[in-house]
MMTF fields as JSON, N, C-alpha, C and O atoms, coordinates in Angstrom:
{
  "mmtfVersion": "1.0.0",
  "mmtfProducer": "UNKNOWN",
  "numBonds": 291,
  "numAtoms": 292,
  "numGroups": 73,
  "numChains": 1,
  "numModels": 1,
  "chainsPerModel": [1],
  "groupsPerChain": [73],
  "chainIdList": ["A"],
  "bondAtomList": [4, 2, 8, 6, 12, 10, 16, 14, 20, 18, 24, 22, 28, 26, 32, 30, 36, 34, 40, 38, 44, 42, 48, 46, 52, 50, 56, 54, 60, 58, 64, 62, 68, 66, 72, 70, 76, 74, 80, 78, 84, 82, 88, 86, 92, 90, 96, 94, 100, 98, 104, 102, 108, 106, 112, 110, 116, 114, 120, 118, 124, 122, 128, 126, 132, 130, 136, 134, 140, 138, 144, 142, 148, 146, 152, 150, 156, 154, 160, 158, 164, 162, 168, 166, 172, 170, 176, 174, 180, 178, 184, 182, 188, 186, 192, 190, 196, 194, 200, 198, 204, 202, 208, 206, 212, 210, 216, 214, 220, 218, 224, 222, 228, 226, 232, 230, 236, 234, 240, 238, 244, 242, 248, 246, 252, 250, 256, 254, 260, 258, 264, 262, 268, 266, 272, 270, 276, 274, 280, 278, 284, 282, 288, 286],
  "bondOrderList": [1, 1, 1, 1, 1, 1, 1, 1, 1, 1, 1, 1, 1, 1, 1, 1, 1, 1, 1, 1, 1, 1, 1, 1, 1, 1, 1, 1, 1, 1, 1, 1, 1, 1, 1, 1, 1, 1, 1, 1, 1, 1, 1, 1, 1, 1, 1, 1, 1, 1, 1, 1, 1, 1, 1, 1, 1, 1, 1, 1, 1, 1, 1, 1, 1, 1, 1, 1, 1, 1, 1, 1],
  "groupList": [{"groupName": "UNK", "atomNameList": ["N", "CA", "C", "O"], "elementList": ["N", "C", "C", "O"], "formalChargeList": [0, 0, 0, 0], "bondAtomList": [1, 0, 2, 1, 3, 2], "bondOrderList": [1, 1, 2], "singleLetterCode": "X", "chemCompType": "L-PEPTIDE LINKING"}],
  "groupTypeList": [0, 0, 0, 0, 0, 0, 0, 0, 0, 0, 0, 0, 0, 0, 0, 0, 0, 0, 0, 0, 0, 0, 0, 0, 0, 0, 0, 0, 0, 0, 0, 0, 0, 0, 0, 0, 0, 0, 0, 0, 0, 0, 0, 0, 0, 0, 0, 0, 0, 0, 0, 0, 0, 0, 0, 0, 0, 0, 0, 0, 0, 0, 0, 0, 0, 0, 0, 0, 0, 0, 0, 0, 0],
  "groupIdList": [1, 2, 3, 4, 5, 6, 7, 8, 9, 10, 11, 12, 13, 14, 15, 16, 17, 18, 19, 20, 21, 22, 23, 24, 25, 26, 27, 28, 29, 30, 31, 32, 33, 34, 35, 36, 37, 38, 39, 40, 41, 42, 43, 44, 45, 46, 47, 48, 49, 50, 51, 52, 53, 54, 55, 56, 57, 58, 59, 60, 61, 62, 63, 64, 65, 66, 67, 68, 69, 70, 71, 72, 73],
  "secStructList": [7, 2, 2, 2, 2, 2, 2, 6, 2, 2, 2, 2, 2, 2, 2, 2, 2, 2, 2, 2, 2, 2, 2, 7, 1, 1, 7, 6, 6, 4, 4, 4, 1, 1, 7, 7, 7, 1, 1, 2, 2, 2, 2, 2, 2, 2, 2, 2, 2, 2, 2, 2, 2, 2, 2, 2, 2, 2, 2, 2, 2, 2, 2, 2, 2, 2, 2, 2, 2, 2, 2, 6, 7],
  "xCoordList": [-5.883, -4.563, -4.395, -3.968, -4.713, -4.371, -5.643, -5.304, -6.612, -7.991, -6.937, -7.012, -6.255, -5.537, -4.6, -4.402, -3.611, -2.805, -2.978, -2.285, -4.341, -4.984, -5.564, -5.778, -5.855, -6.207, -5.038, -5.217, -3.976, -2.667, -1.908, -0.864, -2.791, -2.148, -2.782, -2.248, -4.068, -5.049, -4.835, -5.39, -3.944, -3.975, -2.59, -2.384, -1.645, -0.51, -0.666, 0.027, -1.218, -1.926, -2.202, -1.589, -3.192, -3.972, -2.68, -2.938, -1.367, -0.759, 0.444, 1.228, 0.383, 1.426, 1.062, 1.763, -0.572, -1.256, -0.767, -0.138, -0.995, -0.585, 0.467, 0.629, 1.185, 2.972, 3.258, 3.615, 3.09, 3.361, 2.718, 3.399, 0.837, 0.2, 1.378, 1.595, 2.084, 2.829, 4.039, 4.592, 4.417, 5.811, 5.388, 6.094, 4.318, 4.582, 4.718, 3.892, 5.367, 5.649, 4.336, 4.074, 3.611, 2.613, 1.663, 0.834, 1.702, 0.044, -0.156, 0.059, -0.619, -0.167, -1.216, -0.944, -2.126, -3.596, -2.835, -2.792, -2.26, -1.562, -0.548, -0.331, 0.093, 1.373, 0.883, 1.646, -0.101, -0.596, -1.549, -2.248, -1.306, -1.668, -0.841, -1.354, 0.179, 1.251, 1.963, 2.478, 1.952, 2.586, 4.393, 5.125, 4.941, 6.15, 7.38, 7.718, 8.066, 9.222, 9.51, 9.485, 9.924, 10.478, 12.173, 12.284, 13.048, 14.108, 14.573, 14.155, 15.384, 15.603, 16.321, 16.132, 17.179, 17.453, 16.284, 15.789, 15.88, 14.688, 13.793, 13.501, 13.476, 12.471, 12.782, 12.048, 14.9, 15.337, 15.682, 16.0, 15.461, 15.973, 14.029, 13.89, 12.996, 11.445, 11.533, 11.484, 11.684, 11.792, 12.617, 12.541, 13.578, 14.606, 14.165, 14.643, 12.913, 12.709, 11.063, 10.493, 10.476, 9.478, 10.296, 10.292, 10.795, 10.973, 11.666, 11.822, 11.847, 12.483, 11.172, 10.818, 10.467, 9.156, 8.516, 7.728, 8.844, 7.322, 8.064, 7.503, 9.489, 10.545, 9.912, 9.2, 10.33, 9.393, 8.358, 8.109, 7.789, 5.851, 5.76, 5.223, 6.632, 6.317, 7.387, 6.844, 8.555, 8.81, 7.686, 7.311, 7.388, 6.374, 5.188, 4.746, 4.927, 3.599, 3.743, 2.918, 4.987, 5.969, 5.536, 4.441, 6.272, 6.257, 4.833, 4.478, 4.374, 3.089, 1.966, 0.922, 2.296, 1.46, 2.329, 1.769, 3.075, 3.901, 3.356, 2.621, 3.38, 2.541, 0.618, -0.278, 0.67, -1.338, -1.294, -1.936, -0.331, -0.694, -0.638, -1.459, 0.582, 1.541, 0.03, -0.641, -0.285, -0.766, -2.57, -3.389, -2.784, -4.391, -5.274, -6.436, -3.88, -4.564, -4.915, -5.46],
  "yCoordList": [-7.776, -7.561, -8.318, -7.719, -9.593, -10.515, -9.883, -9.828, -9.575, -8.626, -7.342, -7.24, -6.718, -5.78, -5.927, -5.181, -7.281, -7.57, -7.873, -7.508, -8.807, -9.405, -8.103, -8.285, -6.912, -6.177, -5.391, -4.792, -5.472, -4.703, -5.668, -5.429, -7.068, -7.932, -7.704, -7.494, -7.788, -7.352, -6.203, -6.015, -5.361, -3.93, -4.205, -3.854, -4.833, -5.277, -6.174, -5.634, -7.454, -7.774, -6.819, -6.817, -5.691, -5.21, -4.076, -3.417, -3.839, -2.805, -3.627, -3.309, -4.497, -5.738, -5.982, -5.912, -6.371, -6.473, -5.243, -5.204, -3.833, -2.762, -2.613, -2.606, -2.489, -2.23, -3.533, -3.162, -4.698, -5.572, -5.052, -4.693, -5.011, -4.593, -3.51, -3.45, -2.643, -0.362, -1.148, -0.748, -2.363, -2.561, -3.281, -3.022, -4.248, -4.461, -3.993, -3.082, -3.905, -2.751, -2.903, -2.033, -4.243, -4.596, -3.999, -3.741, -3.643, -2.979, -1.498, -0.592, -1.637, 0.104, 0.84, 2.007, 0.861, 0.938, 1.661, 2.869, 0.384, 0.691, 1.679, 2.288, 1.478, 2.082, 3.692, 4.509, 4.112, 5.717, 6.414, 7.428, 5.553, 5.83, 6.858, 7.928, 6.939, 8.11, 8.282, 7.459, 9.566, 10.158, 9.932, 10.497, 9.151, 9.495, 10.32, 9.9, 11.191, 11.601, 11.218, 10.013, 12.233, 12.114, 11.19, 10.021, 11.617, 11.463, 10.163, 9.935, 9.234, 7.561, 7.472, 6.41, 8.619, 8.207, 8.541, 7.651, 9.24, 9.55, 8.206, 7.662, 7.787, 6.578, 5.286, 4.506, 5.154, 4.395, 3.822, 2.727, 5.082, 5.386, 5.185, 4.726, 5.495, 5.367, 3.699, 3.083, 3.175, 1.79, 1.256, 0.067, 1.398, 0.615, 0.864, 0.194, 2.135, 2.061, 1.601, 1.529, 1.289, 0.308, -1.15, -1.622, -1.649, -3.073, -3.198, -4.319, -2.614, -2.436, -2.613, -3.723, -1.506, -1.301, -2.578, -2.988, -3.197, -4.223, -5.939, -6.997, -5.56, -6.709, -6.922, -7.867, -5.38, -5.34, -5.605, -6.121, -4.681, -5.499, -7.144, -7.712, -7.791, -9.004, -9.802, -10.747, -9.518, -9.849, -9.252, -9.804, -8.217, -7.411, -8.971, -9.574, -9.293, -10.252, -11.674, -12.192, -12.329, -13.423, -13.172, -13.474, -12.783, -12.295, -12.058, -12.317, -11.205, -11.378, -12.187, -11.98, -13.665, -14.741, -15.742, -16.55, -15.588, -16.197, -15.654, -16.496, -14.554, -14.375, -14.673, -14.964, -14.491, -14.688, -16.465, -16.983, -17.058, -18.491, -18.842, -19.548, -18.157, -18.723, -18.269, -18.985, -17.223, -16.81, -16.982, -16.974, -17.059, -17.471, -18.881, -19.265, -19.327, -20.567, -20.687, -21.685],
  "zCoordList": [1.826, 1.263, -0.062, -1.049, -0.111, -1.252, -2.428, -3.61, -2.165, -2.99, -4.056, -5.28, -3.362, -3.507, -4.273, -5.232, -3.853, -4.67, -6.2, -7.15, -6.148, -7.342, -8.028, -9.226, -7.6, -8.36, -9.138, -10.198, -8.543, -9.161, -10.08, -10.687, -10.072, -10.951, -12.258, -13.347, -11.927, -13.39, -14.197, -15.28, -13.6, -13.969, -14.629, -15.791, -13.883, -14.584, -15.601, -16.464, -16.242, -17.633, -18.397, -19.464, -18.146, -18.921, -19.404, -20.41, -18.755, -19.209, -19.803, -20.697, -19.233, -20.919, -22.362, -23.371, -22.162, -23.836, -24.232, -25.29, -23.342, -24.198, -24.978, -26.198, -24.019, -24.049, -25.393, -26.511, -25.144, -26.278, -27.559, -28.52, -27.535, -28.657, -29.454, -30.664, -28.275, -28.957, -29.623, -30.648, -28.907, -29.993, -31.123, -32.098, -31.389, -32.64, -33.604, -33.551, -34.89, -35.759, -36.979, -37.81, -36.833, -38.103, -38.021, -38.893, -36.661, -36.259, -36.186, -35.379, -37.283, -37.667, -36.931, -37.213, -36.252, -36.082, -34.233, -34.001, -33.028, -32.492, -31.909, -30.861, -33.461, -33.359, -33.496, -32.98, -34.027, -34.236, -32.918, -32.939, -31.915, -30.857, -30.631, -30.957, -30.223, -30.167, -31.238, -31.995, -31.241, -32.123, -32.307, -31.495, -33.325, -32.874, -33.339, -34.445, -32.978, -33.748, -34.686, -34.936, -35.62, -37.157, -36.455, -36.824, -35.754, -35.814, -35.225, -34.09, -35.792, -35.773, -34.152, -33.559, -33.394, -32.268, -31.687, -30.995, -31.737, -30.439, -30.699, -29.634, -31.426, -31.81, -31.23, -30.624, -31.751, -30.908, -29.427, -28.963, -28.948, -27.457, -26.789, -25.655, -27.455, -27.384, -27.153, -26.088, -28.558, -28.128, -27.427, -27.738, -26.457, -25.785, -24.537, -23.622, -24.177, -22.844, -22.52, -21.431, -24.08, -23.787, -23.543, -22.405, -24.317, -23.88, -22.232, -21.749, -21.865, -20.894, -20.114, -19.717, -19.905, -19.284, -19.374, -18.523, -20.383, -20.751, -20.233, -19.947, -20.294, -18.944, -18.11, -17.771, -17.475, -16.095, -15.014, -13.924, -16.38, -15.989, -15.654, -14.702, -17.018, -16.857, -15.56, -14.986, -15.199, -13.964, -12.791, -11.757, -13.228, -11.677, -11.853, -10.875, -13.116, -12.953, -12.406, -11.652, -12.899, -12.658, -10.827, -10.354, -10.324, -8.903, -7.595, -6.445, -9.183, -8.236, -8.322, -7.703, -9.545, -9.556, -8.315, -7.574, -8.324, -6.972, -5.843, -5.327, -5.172, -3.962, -4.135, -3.342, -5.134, -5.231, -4.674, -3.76, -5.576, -5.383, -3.785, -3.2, -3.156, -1.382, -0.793, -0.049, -1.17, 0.313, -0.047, 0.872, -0.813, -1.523, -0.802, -0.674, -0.449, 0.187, 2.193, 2.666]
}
């Protein structure tokens, strides 16, 4: 079970570097990963539900370095 957990933790890291890498705006290299809309709400409303997403993740990781540590031992 805890094998399992630790593997959904790694997977959760590896999809934060992302999500952080898609918002920075300097990294133009990144950012042309997806394509994005010409139009400033759709772009806006794009970015308000990454940061959101990328909250998330990082409470989902918060949480689940807390159970890796309780029950690891």
């Amino acid at each position: 079970m805890i094998q399992f957990i630790r593997l959904f933790w790694y997977l959760n890291i590896l999809l934060i570097i992302f999500f952080i890498l898609k918002q920075e705006p300097k990294l133009k290299g990144i950012n042309n990963l997806s394509k994005r809309e010409k139009g400033f709400s759709i772009s806006s409303v794009r970015e308000k539900t990454l940061l959101q997403q990328t909250w998330s993740l990082l409470i989902l990781f918060a949480t689940l370095t807390i159970i890796i540590v309780k029950y690891s031992h």
